[in-house]
C-alpha positions as semicolon CSV with decimal commas, in nm:
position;residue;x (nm);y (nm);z (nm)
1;X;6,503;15,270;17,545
2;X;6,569;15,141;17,245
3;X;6,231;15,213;17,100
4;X;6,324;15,593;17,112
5;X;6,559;15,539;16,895
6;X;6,322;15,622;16,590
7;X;6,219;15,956;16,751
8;X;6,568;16,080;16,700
9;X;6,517;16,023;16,326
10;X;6,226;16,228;16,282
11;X;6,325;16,627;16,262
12;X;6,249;16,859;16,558
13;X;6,062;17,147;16,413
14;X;5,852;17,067;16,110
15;X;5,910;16,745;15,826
16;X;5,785;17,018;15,605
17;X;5,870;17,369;15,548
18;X;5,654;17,559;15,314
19;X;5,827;17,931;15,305
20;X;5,783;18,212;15,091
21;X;5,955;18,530;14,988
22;X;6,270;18,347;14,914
23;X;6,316;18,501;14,617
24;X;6,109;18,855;14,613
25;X;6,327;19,176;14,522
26;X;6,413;19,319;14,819
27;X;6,633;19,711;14,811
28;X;7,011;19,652;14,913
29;X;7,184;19,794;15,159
30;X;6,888;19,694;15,416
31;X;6,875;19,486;15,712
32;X;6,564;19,290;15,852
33;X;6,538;19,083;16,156
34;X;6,240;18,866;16,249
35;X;6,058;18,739;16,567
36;X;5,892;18,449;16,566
37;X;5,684;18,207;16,781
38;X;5,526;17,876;16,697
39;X;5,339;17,593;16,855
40;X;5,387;17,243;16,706
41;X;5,183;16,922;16,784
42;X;5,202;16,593;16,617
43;X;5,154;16,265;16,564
44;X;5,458;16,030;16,485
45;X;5,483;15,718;16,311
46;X;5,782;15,518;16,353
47;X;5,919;15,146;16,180
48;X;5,698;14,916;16,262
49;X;5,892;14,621;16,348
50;X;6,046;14,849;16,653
51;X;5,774;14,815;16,997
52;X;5,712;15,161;17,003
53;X;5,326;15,314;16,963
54;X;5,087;15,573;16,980
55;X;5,381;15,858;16,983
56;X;5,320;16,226;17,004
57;X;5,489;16,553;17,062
58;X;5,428;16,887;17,194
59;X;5,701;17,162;17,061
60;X;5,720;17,560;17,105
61;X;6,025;17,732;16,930
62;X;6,117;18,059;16,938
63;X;6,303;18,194;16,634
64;X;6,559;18,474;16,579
65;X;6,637;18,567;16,209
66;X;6,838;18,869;16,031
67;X;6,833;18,928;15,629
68;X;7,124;19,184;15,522
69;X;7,073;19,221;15,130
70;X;7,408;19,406;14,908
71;X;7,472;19,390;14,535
72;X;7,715;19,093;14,442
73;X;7,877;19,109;14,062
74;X;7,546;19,351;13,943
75;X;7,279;19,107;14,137
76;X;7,104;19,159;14,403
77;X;7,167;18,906;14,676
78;X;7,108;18,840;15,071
79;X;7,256;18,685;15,360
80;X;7,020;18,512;15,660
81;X;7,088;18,366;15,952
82;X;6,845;18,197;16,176
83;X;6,862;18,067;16,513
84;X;6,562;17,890;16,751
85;X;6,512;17,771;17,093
86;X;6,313;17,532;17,165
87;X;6,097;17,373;17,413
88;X;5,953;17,004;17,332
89;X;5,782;16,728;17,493
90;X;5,818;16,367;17,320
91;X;5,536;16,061;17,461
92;X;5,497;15,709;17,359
93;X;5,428;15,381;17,467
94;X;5,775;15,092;17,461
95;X;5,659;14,772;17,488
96;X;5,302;14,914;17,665
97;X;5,466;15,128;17,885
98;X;5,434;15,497;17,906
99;X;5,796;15,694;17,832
100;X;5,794;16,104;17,810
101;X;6,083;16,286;17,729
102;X;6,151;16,640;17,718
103;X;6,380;16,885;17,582
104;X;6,518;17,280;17,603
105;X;6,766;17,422;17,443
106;X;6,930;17,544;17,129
107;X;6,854;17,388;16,809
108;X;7,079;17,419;16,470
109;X;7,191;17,745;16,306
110;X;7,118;17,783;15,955
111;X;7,270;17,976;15,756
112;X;7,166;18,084;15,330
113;X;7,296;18,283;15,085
114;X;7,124;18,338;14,796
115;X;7,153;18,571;14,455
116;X;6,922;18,680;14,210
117;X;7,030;18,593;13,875
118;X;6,745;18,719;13,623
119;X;6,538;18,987;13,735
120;X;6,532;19,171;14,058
121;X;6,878;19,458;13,968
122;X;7,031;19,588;14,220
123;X;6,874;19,927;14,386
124;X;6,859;20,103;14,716
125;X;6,618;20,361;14,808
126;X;6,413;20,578;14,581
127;X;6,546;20,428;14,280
128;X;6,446;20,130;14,457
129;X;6,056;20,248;14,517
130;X;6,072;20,419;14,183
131;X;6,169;20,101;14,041
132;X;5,843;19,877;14,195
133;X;5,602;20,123;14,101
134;X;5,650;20,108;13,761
135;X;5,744;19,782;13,758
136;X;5,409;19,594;13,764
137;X;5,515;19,257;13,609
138;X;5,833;19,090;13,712
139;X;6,005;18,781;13,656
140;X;6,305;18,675;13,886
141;X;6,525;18,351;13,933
142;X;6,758;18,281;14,153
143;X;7,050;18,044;14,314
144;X;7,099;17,966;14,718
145;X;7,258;17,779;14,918
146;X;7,176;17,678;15,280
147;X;7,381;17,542;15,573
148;X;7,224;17,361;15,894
149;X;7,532;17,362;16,157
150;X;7,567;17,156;16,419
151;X;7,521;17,369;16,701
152;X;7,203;17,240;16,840
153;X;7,179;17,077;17,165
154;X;7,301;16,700;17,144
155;X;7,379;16,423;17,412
156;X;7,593;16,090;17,263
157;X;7,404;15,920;17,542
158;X;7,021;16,052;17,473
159;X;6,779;15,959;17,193
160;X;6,646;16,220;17,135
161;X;6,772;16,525;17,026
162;X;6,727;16,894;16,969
163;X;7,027;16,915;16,733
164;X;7,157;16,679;16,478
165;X;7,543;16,633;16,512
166;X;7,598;16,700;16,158
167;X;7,663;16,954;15,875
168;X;7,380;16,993;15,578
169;X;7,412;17,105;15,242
170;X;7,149;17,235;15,047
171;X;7,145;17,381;14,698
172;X;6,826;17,591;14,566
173;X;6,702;17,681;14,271
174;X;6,375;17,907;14,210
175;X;6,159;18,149;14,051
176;X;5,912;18,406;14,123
177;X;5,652;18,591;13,928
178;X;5,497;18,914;14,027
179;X;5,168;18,992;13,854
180;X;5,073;19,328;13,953
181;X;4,908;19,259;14,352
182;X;4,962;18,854;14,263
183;X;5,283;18,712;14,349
184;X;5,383;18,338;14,276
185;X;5,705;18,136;14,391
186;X;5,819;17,793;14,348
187;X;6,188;17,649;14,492
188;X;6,344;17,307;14,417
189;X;6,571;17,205;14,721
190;X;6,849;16,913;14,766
191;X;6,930;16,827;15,145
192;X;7,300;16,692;15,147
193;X;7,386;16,564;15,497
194;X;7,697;16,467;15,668
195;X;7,756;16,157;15,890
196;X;7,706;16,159;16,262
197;X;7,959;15,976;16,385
198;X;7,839;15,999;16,742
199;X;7,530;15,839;16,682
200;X;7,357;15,703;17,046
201;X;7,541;15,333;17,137
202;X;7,885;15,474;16,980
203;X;7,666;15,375;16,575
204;X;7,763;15,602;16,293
205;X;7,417;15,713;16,143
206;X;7,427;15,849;15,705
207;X;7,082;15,946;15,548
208;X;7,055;15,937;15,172
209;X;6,953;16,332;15,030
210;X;6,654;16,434;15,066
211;X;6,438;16,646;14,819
212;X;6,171;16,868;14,840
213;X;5,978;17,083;14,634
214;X;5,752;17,394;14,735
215;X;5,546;17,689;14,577
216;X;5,301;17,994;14,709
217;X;5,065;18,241;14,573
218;X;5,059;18,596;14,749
219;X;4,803;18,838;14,699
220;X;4,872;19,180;14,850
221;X;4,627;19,445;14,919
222;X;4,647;19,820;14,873
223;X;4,660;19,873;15,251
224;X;4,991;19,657;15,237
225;X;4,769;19,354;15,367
226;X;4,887;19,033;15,216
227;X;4,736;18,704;15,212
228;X;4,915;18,344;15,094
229;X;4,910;17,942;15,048
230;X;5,130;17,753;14,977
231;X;5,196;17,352;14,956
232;X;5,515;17,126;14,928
233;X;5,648;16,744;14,942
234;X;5,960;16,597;15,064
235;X;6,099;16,228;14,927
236;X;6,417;16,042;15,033
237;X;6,625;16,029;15,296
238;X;6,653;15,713;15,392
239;X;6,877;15,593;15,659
240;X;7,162;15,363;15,759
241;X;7,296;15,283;16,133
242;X;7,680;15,074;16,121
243;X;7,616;15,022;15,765
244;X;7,247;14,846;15,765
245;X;6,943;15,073;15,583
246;X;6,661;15,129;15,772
247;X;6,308;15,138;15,651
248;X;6,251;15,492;15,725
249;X;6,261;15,636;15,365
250;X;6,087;16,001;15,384
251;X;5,755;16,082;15,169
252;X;5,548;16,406;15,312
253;X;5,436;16,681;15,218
254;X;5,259;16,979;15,353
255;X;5,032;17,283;15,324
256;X;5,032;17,671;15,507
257;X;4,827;18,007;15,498
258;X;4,991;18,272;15,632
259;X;4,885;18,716;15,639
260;X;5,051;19,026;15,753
261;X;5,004;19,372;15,758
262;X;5,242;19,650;15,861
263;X;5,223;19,780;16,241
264;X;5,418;20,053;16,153
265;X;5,639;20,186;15,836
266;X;5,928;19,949;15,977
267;X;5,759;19,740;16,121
268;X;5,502;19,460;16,054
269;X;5,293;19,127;16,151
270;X;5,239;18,794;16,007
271;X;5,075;18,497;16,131
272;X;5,045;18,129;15,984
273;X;4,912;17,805;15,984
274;X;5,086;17,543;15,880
275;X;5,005;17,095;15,828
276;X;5,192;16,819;15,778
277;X;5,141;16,435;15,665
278;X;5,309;16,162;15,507
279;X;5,234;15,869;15,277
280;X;5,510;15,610;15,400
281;X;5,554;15,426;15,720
282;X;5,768;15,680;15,872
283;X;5,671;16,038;15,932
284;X;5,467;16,270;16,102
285;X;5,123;16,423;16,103
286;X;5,174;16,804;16,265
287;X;4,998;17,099;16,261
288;X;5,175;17,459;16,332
289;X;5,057;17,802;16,428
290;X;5,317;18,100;16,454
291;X;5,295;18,450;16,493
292;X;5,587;18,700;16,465
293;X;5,744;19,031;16,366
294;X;5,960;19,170;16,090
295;X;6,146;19,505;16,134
296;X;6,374;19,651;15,832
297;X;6,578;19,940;15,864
């Protein structure tokens, strides 16, 4: 059992998230919702002083998201909310034997604001169109912040986890650059995280901040297909349980492709790829393909 403990500390969906479109200028006044399914498999690593080996994981999520975008103070900003279900299957071997656990449920709610502070002014409608057509270059930066609540599922008594027990902060700062079809994006992001003080065995568990950075290039064809890649590390993050650090300080980083094209005039595509790895003795080695839907109306 107490070999599982390590699984708990590595994140249930992906060590590395390499988005895009954070920061594109979108009209306000519009809503979007997106549908998404994605199948994760991995490889984990864990401390090796702990007798646990050879651990994998099979995950599907299903994720709900809405965008509402309004003008804040002149600036164009947005709201999102996402929420995912998930269905995972952890295996490993403790001590030689064979342990499998598995999980359903809800995982955490996230929730990110974010403005538009150079660039990107604030239009709705055929001002809005109007606006992109003759707007061929375009340089925006922007502010956000995100918030991971704990509202995932989570035993005191299990290992492992679908939800984290905890609040997290995290402050972003980016910029995007539209070159006629070309599009490029890079975001610098600070993970703040609040104790859980019902860590399994009645422990208190804090993790140092984490930090990531990520960027994309987007190419977009005249038939409104689009085409990107993108790549991004994390570092930090390193834990203590009752006071005592662990050796499970985060270094990974990953890559994705992803295209789309619209279904219909509210409707659209996308599908992705998207890999994972790490450099330090703790992390995992995942790959990701997801399909889903964006409507806007």
């Amino acid at each position: 059992m107490l070999g599982f403990l390590t699984l708990w500390l590595i994140p249930p969906v992906w060590a590395q998230e390499v988005e895009i479109r954070r920061w594109n200028h979108l009209p306000i006044d519009e809503n979007f919702a997106t549908v998404n399914f994605a199948h994760t498999e991995g490889d984990i690593a864990v401390d090796p002083t702990l007798r646990l080996e050879d651990v994998t994981v099979d995950l599907e999520t299903w994720l709900l998201g809405y965008i509402r975008t309004f003008k804040l103070l002149d600036k164009t900003a947005r709201v999102e909310v996402r929420q995912a279900w998930q269905s995972g299957t952890w295996e490993g071997l403790v001590d030689d034997t064979p342990r499998t656990v598995t999980r359903d449920g809800a995982s955490d709610t996230v929730a990110r604001f974010s403005v538009n502070l150079v660039g990107a002014p604030p239009l709705d409608g055929k001002a809005y169109a109007a606006y992109r057509s003759a707007k061929k270059v375009e340089t925006i930066m922007g502010a956000a912040l995100s918030l991971q609540l704990p509202t995932g599922q989570y035993f005191e008594e299990k290992l492992v986890n679908l939800g984290t027990n905890r609040f997290t902060f995290s402050p972003q700062v980016g910029i995007y650059q539209r070159l006629y079809n070309w599009s490029f994006e890079a975001t610098a992001i600070a993970r703040f995280h609040t104790d859980n003080t019902s860590f399994f065995g009645g422990k208190r568990r804090e993790q140092d901040p984490l930090y990531a950075i990520d960027g994309s290039v987007e190419y977009i064809f005249q038939s409104g297909l689009w085409v990107s890649a993108g790549a991004g590390i994390n570092v930090g993050g390193q834990s203590t349980l009752d006071g005592i650090e662990r050796d499970d300080r985060r270094g990974s980083y990953g890559w994705a492709i992803r295209g789309g094209f619209p279904v219909l005039r509210s409707l659209s595509f996308r599908a992705g790829y998207l890999e994972t790895d790490h450099w330090t003795t703790v992390g995992i080695a995942s790959h990701t393909v997801s399909v889903g839907l964006l409507g806007r109306w």
